[in-house]
PDB file of N, CA, C and O in Angstrom:
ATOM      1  N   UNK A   1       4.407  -3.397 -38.796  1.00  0.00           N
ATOM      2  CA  UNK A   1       5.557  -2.876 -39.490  1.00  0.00           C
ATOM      3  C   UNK A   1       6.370  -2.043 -38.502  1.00  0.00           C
ATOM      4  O   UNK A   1       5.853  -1.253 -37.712  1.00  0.00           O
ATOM      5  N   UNK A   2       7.767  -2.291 -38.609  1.00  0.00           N
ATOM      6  CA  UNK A   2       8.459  -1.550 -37.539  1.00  0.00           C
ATOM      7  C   UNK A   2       9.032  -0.545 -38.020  1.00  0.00           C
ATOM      8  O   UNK A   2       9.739  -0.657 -39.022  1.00  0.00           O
ATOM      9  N   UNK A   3       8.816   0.772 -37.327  1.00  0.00           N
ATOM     10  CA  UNK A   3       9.341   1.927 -37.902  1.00  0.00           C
ATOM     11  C   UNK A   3       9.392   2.643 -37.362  1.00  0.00           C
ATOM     12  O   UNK A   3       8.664   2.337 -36.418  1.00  0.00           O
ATOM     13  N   UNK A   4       9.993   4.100 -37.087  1.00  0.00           N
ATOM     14  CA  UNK A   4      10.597   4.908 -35.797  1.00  0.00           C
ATOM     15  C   UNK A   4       8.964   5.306 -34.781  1.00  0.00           C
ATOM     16  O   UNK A   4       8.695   5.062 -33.604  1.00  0.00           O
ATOM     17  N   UNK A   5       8.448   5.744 -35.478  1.00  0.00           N
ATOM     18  CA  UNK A   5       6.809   6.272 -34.973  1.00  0.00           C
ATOM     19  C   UNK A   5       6.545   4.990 -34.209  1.00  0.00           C
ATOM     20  O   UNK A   5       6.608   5.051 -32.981  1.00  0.00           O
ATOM     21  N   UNK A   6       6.224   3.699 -34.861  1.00  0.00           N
ATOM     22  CA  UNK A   6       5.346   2.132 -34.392  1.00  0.00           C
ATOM     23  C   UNK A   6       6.449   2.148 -32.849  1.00  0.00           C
ATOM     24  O   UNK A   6       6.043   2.142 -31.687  1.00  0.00           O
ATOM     25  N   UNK A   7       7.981   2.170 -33.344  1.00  0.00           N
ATOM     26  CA  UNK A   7       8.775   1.933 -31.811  1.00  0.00           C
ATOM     27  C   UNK A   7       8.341   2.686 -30.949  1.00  0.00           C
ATOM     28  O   UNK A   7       8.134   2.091 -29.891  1.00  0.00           O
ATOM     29  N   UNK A   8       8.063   3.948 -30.927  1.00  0.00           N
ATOM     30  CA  UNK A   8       8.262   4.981 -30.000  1.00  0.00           C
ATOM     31  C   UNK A   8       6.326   4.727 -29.528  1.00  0.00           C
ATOM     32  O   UNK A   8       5.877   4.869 -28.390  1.00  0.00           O
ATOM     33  N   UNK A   9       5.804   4.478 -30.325  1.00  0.00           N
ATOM     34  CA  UNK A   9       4.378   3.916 -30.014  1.00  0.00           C
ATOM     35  C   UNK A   9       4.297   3.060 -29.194  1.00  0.00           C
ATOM     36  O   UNK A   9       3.385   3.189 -28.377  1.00  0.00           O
ATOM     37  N   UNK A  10       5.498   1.459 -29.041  1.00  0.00           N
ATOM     38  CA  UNK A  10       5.491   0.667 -28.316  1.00  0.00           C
ATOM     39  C   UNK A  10       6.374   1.117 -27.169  1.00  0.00           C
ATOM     40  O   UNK A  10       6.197   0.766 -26.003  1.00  0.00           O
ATOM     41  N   UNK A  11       6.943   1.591 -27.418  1.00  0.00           N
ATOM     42  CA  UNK A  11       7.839   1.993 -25.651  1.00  0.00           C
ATOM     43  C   UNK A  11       7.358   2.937 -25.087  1.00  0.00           C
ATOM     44  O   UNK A  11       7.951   3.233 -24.050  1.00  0.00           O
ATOM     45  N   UNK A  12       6.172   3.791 -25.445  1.00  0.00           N
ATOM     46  CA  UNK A  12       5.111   4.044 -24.689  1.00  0.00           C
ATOM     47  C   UNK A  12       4.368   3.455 -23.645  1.00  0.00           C
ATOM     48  O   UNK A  12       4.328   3.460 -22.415  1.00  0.00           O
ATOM     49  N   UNK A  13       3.652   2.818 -24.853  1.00  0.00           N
ATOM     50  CA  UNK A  13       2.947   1.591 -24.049  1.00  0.00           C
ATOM     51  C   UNK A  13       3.228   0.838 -22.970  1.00  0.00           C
ATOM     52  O   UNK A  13       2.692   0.608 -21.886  1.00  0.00           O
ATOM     53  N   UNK A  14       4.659   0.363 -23.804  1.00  0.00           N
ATOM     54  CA  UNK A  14       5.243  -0.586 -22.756  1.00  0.00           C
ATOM     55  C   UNK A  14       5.548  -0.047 -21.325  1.00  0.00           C
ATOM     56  O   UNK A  14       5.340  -0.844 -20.411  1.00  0.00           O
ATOM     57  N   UNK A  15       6.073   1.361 -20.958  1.00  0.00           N
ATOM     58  CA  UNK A  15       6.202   2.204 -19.693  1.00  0.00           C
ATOM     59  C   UNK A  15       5.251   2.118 -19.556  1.00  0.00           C
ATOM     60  O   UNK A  15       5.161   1.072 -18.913  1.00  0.00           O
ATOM     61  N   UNK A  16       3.648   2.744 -19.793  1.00  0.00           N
ATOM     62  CA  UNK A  16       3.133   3.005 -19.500  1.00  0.00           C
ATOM     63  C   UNK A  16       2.186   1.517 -18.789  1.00  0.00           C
ATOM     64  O   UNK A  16       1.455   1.882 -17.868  1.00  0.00           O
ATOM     65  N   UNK A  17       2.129   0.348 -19.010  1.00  0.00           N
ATOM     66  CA  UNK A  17       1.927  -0.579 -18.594  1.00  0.00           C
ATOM     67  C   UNK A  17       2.693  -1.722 -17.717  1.00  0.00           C
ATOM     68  O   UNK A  17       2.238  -2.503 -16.882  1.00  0.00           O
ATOM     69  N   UNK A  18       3.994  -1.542 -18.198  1.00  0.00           N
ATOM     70  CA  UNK A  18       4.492  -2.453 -17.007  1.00  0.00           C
ATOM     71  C   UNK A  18       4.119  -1.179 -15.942  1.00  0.00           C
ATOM     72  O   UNK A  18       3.136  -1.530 -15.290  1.00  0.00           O
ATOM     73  N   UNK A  19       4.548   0.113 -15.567  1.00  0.00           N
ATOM     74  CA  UNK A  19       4.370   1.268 -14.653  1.00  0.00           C
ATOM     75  C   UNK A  19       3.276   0.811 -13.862  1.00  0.00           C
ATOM     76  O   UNK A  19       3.444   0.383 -12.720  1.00  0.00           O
ATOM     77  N   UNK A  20       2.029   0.892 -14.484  1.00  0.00           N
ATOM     78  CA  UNK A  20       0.548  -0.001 -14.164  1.00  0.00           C
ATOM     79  C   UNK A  20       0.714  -1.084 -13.499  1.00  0.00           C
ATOM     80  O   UNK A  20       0.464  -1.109 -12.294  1.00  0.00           O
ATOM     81  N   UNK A  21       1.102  -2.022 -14.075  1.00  0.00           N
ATOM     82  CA  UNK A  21       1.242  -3.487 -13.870  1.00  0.00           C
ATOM     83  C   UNK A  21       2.064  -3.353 -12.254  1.00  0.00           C
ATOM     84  O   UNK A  21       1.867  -3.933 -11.186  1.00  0.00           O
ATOM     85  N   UNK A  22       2.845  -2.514 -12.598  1.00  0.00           N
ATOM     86  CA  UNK A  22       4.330  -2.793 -11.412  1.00  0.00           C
ATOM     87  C   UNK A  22       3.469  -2.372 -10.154  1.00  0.00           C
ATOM     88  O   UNK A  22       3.413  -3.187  -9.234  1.00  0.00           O
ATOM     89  N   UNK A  23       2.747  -1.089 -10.023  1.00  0.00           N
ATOM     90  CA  UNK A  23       2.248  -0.411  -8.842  1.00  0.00           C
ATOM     91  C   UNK A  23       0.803  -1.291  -8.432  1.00  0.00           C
ATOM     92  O   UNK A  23       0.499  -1.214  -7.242  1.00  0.00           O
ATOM     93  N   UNK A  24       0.022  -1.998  -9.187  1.00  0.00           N
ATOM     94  CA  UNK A  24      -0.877  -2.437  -9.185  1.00  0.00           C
ATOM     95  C   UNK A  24       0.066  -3.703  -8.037  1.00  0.00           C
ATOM     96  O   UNK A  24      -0.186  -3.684  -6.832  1.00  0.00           O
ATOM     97  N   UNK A  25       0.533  -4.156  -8.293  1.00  0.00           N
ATOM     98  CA  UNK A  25       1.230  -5.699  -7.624  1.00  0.00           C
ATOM     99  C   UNK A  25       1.935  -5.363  -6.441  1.00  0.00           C
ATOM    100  O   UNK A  25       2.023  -6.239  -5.581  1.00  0.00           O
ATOM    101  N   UNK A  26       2.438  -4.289  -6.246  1.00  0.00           N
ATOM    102  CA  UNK A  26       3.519  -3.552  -5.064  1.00  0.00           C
ATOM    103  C   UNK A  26       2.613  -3.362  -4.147  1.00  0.00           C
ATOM    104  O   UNK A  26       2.731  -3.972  -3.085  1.00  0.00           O
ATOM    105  N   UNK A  27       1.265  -2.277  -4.404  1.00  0.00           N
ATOM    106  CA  UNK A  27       0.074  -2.180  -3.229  1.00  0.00           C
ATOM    107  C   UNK A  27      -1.003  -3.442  -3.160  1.00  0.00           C
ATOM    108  O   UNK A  27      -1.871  -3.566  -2.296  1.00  0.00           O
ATOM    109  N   UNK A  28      -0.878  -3.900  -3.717  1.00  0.00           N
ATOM    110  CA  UNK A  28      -1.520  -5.298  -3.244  1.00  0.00           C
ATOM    111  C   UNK A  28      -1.319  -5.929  -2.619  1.00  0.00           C
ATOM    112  O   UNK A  28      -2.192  -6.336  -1.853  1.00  0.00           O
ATOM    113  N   UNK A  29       0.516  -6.585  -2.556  1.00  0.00           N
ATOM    114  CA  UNK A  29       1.320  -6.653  -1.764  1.00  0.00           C
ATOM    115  C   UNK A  29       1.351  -5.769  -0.066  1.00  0.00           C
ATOM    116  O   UNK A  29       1.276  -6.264   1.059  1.00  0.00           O
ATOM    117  N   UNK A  30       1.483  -4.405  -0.469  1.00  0.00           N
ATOM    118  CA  UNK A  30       1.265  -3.919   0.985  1.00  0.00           C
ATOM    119  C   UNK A  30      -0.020  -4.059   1.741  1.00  0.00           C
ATOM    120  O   UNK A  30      -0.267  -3.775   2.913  1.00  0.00           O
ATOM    121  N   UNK A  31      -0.964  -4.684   0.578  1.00  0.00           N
ATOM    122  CA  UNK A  31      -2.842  -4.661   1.088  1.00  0.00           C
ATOM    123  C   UNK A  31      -2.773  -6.019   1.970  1.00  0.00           C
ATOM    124  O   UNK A  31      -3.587  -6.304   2.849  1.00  0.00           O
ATOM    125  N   UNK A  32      -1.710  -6.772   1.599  1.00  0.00           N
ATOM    126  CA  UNK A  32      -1.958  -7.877   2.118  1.00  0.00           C
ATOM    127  C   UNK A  32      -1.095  -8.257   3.307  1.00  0.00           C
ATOM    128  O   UNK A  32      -1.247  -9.083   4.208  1.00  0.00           O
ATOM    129  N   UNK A  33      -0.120  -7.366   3.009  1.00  0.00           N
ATOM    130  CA  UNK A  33       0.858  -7.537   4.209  1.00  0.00           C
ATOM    131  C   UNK A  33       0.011  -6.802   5.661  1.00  0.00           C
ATOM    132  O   UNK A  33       0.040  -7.280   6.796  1.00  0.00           O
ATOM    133  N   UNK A  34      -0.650  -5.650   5.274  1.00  0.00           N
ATOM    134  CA  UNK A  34      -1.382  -5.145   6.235  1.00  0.00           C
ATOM    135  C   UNK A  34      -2.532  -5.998   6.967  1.00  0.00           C
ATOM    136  O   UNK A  34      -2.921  -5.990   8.135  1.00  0.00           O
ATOM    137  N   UNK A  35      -2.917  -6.714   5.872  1.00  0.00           N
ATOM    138  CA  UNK A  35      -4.429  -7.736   6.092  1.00  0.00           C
ATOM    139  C   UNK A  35      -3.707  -8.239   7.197  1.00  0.00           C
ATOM    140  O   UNK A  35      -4.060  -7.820   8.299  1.00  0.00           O
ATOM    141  N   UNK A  36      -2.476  -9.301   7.127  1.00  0.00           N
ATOM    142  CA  UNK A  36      -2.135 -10.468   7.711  1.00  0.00           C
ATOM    143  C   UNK A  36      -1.708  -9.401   9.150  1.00  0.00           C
ATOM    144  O   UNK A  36      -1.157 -10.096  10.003  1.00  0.00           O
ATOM    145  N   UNK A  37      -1.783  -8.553   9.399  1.00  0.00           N
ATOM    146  CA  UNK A  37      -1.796  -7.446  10.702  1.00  0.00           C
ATOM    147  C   UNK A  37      -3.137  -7.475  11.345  1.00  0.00           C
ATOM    148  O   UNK A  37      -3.429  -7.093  12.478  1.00  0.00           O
ATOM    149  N   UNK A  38      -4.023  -8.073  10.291  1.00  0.00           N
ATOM    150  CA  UNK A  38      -5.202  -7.321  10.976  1.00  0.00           C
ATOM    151  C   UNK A  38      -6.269  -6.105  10.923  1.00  0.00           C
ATOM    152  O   UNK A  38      -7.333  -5.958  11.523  1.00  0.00           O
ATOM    153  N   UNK A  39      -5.483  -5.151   9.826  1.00  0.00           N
ATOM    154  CA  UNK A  39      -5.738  -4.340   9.022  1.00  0.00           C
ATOM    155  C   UNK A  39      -6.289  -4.514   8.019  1.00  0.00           C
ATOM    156  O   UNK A  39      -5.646  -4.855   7.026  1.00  0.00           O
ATOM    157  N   UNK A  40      -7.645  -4.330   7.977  1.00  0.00           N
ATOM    158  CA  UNK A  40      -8.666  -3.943   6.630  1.00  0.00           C
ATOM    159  C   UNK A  40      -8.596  -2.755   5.946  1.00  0.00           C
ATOM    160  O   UNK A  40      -9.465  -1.914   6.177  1.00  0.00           O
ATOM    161  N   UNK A  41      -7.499  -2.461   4.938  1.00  0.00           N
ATOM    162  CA  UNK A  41      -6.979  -0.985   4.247  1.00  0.00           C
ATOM    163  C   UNK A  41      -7.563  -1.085   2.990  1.00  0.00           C
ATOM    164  O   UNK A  41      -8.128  -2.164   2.812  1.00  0.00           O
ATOM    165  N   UNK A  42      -7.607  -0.328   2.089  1.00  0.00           N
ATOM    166  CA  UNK A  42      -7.607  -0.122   0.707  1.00  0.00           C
ATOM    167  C   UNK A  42      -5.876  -0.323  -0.123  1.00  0.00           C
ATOM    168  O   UNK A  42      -4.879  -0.606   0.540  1.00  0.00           O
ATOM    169  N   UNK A  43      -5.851  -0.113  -1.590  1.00  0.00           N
ATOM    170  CA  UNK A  43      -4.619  -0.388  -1.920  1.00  0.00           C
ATOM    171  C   UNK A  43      -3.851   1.093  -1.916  1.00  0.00           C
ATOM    172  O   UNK A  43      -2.633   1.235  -2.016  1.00  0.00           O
ATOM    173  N   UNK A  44      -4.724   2.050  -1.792  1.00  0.00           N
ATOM    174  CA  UNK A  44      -3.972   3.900  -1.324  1.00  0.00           C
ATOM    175  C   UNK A  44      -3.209   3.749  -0.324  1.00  0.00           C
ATOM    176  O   UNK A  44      -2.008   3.980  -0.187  1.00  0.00           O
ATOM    177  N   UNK A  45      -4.313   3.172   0.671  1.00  0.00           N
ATOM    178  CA  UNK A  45      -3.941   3.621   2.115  1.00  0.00           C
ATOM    179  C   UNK A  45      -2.638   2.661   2.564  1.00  0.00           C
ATOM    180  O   UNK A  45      -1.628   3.034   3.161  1.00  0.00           O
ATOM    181  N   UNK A  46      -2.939   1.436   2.138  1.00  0.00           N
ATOM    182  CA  UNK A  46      -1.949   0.837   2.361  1.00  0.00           C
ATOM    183  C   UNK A  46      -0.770   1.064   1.782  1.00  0.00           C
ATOM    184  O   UNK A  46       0.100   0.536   2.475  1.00  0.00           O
ATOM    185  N   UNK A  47      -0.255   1.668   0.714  1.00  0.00           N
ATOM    186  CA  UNK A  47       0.835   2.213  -0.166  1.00  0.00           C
ATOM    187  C   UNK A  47       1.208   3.319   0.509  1.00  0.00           C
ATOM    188  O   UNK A  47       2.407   3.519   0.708  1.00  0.00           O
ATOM    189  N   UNK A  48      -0.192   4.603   1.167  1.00  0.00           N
ATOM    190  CA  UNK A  48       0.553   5.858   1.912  1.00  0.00           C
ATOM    191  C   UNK A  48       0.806   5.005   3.111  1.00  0.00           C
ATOM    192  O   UNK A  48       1.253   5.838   3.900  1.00  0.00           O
ATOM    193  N   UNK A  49       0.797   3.943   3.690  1.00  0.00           N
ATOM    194  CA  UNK A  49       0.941   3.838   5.233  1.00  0.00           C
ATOM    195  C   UNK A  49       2.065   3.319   5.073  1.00  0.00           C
ATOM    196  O   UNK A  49       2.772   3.625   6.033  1.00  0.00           O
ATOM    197  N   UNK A  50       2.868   2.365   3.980  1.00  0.00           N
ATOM    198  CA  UNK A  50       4.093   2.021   3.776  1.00  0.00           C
ATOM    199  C   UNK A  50       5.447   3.098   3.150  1.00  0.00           C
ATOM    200  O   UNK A  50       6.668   2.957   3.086  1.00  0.00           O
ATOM    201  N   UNK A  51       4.446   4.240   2.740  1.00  0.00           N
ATOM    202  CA  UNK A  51       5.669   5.323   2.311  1.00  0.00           C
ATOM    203  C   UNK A  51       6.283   5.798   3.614  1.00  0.00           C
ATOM    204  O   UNK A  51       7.193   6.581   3.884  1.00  0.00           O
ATOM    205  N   UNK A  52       5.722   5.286   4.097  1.00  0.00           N
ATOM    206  CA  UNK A  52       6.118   6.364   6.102  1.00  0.00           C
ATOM    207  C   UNK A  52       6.922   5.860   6.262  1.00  0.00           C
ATOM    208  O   UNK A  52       7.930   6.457   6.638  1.00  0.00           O
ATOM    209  N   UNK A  53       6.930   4.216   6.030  1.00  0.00           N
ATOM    210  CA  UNK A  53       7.650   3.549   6.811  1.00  0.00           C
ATOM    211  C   UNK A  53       9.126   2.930   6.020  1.00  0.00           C
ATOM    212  O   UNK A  53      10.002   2.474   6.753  1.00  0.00           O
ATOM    213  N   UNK A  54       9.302   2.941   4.766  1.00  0.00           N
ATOM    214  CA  UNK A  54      10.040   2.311   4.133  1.00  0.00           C
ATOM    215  C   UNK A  54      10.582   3.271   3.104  1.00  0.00           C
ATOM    216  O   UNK A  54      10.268   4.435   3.352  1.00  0.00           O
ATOM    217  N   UNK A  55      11.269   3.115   2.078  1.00  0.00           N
ATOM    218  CA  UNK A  55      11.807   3.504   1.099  1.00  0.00           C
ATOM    219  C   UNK A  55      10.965   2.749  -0.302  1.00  0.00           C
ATOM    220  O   UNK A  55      11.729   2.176  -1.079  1.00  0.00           O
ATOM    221  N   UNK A  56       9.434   2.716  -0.670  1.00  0.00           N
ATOM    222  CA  UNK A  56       8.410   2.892  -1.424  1.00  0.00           C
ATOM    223  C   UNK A  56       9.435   2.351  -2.856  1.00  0.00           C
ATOM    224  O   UNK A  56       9.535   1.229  -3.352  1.00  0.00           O
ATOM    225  N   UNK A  57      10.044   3.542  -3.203  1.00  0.00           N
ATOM    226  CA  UNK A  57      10.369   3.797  -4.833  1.00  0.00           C
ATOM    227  C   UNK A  57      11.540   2.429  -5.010  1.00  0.00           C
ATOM    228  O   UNK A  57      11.543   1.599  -5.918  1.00  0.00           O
ATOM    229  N   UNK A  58      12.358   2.505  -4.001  1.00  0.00           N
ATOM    230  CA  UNK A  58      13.566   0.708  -4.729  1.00  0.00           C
ATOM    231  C   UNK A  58      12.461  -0.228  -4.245  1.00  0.00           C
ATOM    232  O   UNK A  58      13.060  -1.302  -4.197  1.00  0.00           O
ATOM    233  N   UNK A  59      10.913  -0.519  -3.765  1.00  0.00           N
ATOM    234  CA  UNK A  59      10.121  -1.897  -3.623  1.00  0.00           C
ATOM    235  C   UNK A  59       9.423  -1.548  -5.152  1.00  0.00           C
ATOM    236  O   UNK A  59       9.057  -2.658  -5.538  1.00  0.00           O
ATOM    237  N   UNK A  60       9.095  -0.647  -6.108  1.00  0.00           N
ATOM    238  CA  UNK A  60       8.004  -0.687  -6.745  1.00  0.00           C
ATOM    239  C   UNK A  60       9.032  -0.318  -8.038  1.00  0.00           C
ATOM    240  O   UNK A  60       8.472  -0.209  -9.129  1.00  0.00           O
ATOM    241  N   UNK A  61      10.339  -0.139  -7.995  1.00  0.00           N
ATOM    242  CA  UNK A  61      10.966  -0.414  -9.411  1.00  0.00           C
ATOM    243  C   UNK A  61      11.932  -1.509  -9.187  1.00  0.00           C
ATOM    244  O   UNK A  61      12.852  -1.651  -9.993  1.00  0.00           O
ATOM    245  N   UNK A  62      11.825  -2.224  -8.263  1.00  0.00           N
ATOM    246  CA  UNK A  62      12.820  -3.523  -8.123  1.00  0.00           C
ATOM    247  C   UNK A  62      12.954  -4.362  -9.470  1.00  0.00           C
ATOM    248  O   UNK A  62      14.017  -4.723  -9.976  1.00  0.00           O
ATOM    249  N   UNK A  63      11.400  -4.655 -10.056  1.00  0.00           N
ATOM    250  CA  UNK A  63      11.149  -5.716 -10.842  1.00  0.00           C
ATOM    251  C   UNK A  63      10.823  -5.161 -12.418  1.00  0.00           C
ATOM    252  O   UNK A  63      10.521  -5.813 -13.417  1.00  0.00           O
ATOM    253  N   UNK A  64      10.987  -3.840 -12.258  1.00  0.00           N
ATOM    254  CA  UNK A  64      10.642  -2.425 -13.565  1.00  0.00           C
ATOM    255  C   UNK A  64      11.115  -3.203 -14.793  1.00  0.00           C
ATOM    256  O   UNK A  64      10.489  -3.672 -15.744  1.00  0.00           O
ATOM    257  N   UNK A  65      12.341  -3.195 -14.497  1.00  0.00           N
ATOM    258  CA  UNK A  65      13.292  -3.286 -15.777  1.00  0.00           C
ATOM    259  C   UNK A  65      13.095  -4.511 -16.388  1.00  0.00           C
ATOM    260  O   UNK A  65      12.560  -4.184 -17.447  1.00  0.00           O
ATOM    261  N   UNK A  66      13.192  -5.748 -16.387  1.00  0.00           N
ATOM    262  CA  UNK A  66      13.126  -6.603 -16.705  1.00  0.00           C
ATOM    263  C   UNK A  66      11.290  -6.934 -17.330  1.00  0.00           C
ATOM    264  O   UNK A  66      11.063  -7.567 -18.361  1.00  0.00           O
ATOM    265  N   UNK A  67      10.621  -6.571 -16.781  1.00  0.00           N
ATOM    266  CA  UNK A  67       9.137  -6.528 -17.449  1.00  0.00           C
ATOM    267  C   UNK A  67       8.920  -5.603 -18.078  1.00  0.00           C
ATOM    268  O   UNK A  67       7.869  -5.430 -18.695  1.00  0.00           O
ATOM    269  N   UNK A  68       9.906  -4.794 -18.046  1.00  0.00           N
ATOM    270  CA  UNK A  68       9.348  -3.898 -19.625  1.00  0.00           C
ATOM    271  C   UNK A  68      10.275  -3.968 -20.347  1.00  0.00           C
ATOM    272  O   UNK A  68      10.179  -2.973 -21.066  1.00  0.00           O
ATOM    273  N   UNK A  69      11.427  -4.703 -20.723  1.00  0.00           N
ATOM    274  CA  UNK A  69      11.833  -5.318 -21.529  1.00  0.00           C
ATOM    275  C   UNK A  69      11.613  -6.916 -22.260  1.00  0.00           C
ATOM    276  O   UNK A  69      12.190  -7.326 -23.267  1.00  0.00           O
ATOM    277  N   UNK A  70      10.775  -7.527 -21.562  1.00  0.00           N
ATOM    278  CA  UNK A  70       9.660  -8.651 -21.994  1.00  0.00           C
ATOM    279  C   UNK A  70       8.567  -7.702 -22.870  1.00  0.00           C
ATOM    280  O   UNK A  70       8.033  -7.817 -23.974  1.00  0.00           O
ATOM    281  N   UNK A  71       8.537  -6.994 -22.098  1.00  0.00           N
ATOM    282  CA  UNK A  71       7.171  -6.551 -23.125  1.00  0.00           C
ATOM    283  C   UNK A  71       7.147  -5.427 -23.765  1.00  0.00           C
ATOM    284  O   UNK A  71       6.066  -4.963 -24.129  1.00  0.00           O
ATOM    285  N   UNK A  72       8.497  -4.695 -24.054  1.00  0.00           N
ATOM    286  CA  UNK A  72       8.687  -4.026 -25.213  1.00  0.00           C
ATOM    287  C   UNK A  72       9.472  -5.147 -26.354  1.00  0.00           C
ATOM    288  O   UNK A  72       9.527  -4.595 -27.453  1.00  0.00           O
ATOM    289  N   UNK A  73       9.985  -6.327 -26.380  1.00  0.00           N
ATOM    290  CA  UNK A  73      10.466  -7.480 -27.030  1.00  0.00           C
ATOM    291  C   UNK A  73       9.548  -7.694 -27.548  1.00  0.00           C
ATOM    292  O   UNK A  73       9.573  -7.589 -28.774  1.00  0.00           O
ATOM    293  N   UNK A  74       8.263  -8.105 -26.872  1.00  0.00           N
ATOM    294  CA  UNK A  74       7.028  -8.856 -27.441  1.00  0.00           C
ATOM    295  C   UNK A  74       6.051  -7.785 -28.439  1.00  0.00           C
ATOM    296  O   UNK A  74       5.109  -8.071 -29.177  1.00  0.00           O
ATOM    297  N   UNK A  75       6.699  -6.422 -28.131  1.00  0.00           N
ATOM    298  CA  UNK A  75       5.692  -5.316 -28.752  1.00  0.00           C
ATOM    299  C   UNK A  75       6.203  -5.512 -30.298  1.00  0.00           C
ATOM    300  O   UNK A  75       5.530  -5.658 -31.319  1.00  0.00           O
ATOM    301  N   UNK A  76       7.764  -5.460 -30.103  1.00  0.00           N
ATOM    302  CA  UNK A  76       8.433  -5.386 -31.769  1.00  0.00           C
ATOM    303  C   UNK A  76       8.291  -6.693 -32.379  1.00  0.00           C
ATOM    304  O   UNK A  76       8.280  -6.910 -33.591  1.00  0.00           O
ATOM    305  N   UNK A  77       8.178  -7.580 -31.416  1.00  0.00           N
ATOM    306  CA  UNK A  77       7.869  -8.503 -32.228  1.00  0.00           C
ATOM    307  C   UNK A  77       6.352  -9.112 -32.874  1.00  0.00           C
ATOM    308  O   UNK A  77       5.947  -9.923 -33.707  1.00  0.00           O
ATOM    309  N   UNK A  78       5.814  -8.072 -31.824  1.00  0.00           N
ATOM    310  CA  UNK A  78       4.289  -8.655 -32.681  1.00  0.00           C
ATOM    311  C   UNK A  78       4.044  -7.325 -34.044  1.00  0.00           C
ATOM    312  O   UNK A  78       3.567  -7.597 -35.146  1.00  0.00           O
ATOM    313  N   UNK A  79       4.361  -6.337 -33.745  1.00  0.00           N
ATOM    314  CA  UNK A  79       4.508  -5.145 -35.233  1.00  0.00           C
ATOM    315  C   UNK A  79       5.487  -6.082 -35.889  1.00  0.00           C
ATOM    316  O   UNK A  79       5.301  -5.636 -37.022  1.00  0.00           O
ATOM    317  N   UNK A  80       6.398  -7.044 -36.076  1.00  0.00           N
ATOM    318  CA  UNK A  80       7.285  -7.580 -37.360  1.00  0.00           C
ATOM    319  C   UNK A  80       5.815  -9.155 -38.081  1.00  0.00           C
ATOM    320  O   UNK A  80       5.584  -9.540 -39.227  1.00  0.00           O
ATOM    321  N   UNK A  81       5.295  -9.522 -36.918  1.00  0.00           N
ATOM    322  CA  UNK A  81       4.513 -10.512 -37.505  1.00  0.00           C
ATOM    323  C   UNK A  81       2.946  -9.482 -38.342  1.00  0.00           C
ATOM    324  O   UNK A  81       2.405  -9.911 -39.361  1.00  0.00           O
ATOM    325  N   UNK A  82       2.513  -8.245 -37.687  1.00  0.00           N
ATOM    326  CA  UNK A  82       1.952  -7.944 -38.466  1.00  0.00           C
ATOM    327  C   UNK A  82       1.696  -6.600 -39.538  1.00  0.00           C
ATOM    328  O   UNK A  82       0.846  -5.728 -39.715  1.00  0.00           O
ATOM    329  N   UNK A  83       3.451  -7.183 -40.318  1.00  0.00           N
ATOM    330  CA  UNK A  83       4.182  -6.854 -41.035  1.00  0.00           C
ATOM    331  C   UNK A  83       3.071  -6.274 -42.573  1.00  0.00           C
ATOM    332  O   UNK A  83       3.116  -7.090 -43.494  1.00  0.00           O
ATOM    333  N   UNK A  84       2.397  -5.335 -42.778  1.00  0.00           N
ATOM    334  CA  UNK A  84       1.349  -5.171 -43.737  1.00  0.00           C
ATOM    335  C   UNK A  84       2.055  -5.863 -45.069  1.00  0.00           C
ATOM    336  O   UNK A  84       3.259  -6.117 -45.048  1.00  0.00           O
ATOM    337  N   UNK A  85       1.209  -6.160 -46.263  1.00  0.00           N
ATOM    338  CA  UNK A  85       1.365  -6.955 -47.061  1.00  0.00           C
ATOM    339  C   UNK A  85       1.805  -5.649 -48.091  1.00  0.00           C
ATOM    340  O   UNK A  85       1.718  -4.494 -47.675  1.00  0.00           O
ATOM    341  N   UNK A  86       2.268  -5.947 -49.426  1.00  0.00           N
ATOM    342  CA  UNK A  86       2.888  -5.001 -50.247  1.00  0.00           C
ATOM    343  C   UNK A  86       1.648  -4.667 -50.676  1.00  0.00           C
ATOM    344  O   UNK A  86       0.703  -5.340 -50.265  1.00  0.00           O
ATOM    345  N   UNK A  87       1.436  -3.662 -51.504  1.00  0.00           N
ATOM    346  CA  UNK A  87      -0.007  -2.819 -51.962  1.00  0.00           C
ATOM    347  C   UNK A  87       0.663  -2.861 -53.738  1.00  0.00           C
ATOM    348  O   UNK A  87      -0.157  -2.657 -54.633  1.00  0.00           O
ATOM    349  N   UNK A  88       1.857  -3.078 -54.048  1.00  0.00           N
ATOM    350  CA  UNK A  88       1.791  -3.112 -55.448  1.00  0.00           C
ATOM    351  C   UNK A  88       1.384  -4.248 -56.429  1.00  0.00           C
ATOM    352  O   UNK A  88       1.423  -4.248 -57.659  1.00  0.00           O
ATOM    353  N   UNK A  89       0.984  -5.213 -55.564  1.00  0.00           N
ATOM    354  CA  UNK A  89       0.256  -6.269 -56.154  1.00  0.00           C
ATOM    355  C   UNK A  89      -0.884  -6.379 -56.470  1.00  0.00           C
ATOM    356  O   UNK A  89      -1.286  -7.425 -56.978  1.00  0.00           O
TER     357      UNK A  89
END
C-alpha cells in the first residue's frame, strides 16, 4: 500500500542500496584495475590509492541517479501490487 510513511520507507532503502551497490562496483573496479598493474590490493586500499590520484566522488556517483530511480520505481511498484486486501469484508 502506498502511503507517505511506505514512500519515505522506500527512498530510504533505495539510497541506501543503490549507495551500496554503487561503491561496491566502483572499488572493484579500482581492485581490478590495480590487479591488471600487478597489484594484489584489497577493495579499501585500492579505493584510498585511487582517491590520491583522481577525483573518486564524479567515478562513484556517475551511474547514482539512474539506479536509484529503477529501483525506487520498482519499490512503488511492488507496495501498489502488495496492495493489502479491504478488512470490511
Amino acid at each position: 500500500m502506498i502511503n507517505l510513511i511506505n514512500t519515505i520507507k522506500a527512498f530510504i532503502l533505495c539510497v541506501f542500496t543503490t549507495g551500496l551497490y554503487n561503491l561496491y562496483i566502483s572499488t572493484t573496479d579500482y581492485q581490478q584495475q590495480l590487479a591488471s598493474e600487478g597489484q594484489e590490493v584489497g577493495k579499501i586500499e585500492a579505493m584510498m590509492h585511487y582517491s590520491t590520484l583522481t577525483d573518486v566522488w564524479s567515478r562513484l556517483l556517475s551511474g547514482w541517479v539512474s539506479l536509484f530511480l529503477i529501483c525506487f520505481i520498482s519499490c512503488l511498484l511492488f507496495l501498489l501490487w502488495l496492495e493489502l486486501p479491504d478488512e470490511s469484508a
